[in-house]
N, C-alpha and C positions, 0 to 999 in steps of 0.2 A: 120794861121787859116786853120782847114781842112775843107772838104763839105760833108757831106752825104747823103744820099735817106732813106727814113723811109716808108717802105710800113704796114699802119696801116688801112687797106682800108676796107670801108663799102661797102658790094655788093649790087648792086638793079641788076634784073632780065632784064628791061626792059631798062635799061641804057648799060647795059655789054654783054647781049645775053646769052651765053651758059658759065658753068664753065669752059672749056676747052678754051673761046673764051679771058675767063677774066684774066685766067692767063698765055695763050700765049702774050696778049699785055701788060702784067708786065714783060715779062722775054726780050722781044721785047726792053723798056720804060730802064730795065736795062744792055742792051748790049749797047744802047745807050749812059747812064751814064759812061759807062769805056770809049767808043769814047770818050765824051765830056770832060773828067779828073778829075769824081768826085770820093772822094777818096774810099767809101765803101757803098755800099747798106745792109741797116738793113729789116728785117721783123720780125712782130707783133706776138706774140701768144696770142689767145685768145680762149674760145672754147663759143662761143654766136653764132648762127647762123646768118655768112654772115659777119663776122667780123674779120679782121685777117687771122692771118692762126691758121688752129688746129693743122698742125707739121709743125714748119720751115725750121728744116733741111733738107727737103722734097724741099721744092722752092730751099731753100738757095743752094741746090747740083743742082737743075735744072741750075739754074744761073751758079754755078761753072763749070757746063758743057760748056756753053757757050761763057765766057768771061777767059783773064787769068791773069788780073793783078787786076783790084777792089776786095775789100776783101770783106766779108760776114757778116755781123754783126745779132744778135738779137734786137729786142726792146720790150721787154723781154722776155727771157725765163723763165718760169714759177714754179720756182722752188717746190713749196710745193704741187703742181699737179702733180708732175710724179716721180716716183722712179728714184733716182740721181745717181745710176749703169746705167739705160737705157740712161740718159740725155747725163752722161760723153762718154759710146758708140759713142751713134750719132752723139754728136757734135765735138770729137777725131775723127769719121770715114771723118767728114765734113772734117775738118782739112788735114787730110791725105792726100783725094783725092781733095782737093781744091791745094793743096802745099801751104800749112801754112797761109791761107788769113782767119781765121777764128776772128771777137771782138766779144767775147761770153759777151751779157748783159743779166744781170739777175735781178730779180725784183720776188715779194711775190704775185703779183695778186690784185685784188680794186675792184673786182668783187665778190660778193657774192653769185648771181646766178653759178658762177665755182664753189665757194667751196660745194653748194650743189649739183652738180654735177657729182663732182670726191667724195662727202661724206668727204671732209674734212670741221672739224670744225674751225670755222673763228675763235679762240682763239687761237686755234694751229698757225696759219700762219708765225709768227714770228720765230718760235723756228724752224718750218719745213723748213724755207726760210735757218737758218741759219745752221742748223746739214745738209740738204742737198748738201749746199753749199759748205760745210767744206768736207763733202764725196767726191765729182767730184774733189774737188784740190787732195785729197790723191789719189786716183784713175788716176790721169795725170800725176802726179809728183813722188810716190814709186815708186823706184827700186826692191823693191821688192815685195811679195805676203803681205798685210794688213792686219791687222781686224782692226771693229768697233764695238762698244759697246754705241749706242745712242737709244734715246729713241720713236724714229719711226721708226729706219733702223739699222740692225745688220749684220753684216759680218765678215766671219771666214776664216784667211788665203785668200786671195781673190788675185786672179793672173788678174788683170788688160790689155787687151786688147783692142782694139790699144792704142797706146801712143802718145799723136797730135804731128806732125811735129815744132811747134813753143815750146821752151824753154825756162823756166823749164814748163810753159804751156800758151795756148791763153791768150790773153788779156783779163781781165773780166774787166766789167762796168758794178759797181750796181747801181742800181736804188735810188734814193731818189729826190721827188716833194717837199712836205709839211711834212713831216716826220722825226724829228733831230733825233729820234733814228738810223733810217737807214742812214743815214749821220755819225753819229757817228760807227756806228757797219762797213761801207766801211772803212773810214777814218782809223780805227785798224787796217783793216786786208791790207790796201795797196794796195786797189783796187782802178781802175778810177772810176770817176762819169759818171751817166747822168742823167739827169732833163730835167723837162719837163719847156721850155720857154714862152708856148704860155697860162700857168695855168694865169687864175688872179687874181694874186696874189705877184706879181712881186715882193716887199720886201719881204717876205715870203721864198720864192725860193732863193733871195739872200743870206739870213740867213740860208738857210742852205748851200749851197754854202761855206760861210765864215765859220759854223761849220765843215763841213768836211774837211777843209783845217787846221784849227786849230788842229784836230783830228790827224791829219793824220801828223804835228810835234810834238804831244805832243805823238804820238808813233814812233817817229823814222825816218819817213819817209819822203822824201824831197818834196813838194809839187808841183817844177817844174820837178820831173821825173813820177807828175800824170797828166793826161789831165781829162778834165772836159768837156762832151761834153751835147750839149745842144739842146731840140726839139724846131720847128717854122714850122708854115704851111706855105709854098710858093709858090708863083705864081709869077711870072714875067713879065708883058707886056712893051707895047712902051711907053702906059701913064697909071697914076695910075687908071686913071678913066676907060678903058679900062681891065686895071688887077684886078676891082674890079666887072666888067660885066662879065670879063671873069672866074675869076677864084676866086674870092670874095664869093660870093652866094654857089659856091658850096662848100667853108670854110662854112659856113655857113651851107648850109645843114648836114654838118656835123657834127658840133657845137652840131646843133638838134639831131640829134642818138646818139651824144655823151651823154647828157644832160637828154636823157631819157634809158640810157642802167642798170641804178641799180633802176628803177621803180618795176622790175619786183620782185627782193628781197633785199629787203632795209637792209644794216650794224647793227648788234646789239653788236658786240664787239668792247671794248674800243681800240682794234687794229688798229680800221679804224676811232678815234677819230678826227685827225688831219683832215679830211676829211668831216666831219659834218657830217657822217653816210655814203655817199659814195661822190667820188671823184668826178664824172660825175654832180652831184648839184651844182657845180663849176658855171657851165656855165649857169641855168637858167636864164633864164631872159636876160642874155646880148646880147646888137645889137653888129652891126658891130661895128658904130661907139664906142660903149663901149673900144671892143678891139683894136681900131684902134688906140685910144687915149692913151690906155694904153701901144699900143708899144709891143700886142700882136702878130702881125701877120709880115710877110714877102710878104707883097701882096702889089705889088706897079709898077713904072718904074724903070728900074740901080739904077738911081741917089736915088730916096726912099730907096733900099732895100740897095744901101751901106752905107749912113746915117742910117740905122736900125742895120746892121753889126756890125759899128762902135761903136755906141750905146751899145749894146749885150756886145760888147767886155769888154768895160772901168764900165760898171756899175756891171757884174756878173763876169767879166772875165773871159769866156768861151776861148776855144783855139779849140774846134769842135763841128759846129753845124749841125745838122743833120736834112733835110727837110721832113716835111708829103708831100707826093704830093697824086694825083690821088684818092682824097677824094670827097666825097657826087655825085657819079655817074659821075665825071669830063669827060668829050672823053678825049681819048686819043690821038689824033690830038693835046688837049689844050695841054696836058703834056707834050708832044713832044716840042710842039712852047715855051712852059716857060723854060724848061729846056736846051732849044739852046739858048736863050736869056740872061740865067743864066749864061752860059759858057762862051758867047761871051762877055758879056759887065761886070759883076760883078766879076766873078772868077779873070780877069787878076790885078786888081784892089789890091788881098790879096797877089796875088804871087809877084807883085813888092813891096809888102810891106814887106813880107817874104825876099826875099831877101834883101833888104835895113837893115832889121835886122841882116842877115848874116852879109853884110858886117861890119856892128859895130861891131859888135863881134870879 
């Protein structure tokens, strides 16, 4: 089992201080995470004010400046928002000067306030997610100079610059929640997953889980040479009652920004069907207890959160999960204390188990 950091963070002004204050104590929170031996910090793109980041590779190189072994991941980069010449650049430039620590996740966006935004229409989404997609691989992996001839992006003879240091290119992990198309469309091309664990909707997710796996032999592809990595919000304290004071609530507050972020422009393509018009309507209405029941959350003491681990593993069978921390204006003191706690009492727990795997083998 691997661990990762997902920074998919909601800003409040009065919680965080100054932009500069906010994400000096994330890049702070991630020199941390490589001390502590978790395997890669992800960050969000979004373009919502106070949400995410609006460039990643912007953090993700700050980060790379700082630390030299944790890799850099997305959770997602956004693909039918941005020209896939610019995307491959940046995230090949990441790559380079990271020395090859780059999982580029990529995902179509669930937000319809982006697409009228960037002026893309939500019907497109699909088709842009996927001809984009197809562009950044030919662009990492030609030897030589390209063209393309697709129907939102065109290039002629095209001499590709930088070339990512990991071979034949980064790791990509597509996205798929509630979605079997996108499940089926990774599964083809032989990309990793990732999902979202903490949706409720928990058989849902597994189904698609088992669809992309089924996908992914019925073209070829060995299902244990893909990993499946999976989102949970975490907190970690001494007792659960404790980690649900502490860092419980502001899951919670979270929950709420989350649950009201497509008020503003509600889904009308069948694109976002699977969704009930947007994603974020998931969450209405639900308490904590809701999710707690449901086995949504990673908010507990050790012994809770490796019986949740455990759980995860055998029911979805995930092999990487990837934590939201430092959600709904959390200090970052709390972040700190969860993710030492994380390390010291939970991580040692997967790695004896790891190895005991080794050894059968």
């Amino acid at each position: 089992m691997k661990f990762g950091i997902l920074y998919n963070t909601d800003y409040y002004p009065e919680a965080h201080g100054s932009a500069s204050r906010y994400y000096e104590q994330i890049l702070e929170q991630v020199q941390l995470e490589e001390e502590l031996g978790f395997h890669a910090v992800w960050f969000g793109e979004h373009h919502y004010s106070g949400y995410s980041f609006g460039s990643p590779p912007v953090i993700a190189m700050a980060a790379a400046a700082r630390t030299k072994r944790i890799r850099l991941g997305t959770g997602v980069s956004l693909i039918p928002f941005n020209h896939p010449i610019r995307l491959a650049e940046e995230y090949a430039m990441l790559d380079v000067l990271s020395g090859g620590r780059l999982e580029y996740g990529i995902g179509r966006g669930f937000l319809n306030y982006s697409h009228k935004i960037f002026g893309v229409n939500e019907d497109e989404n699909h088709a842009r997610y996927h001809e984009g997609t197809d562009i950044i691989v030919k662009a990492w992996t030609s030897k030589e100079p390209f063209s393309y001839q697709g129907k939102f992006w065109q290039l002629d003879n095209y001499n590709f610059f930088p070339k990512p240091i990991q071979q034949p290119h980064p790791p990509i992990y597509a996205s798929a929640v509630l979605t079997p198309e996108s499940a089926i469309w990774a599964g083809r091309h032989g990309f990793h997953l990732t999902t979202g664990l903490f949706v409720p909707a928990p058989e849902k997710v597994r189904e698609v889980i088992k669809l992309y796996r089924r996908t992914l032999e019925e073209n070829g592809h060995n299902p244990r040479d893909r990993e499946v990595s999976g989102v949970f919000q975490l907190y970690c304290a001494a007792t659960n009652q404790e980690a649900r004071d502490q860092g419980g609530r502001y899951a919670l507050q979270y929950f709420k920004f989350f649950s009201e972020l497509d008020r503003r422009s509600a889904h009308t393509s069948k694109a976002f069907e699977h969704y009930g018009g947007g994603v974020s309507r998931v969450f209405a209405g639900k308490t904590y207890e809701d999710l707690e029941k449901a086995r949504l959350l990673m908010i507990g003491d050790p012994e809770y959160i490796i019986k949740t681990i455990k759980w995860a593993q055998d029911y979805y069978g995930v092999d990487y999960l990837i934590f939201e921390v430092a959600q709904g204006g959390e200090p970052h003191d709390l972040v700190v204390k969860s993710l030492e706690r994380f390390a010291k009492y939970v991580m040692p727990e997967f790695t004896q188990q790891q190895a005991a795997h080794g050894a059968d083998a």
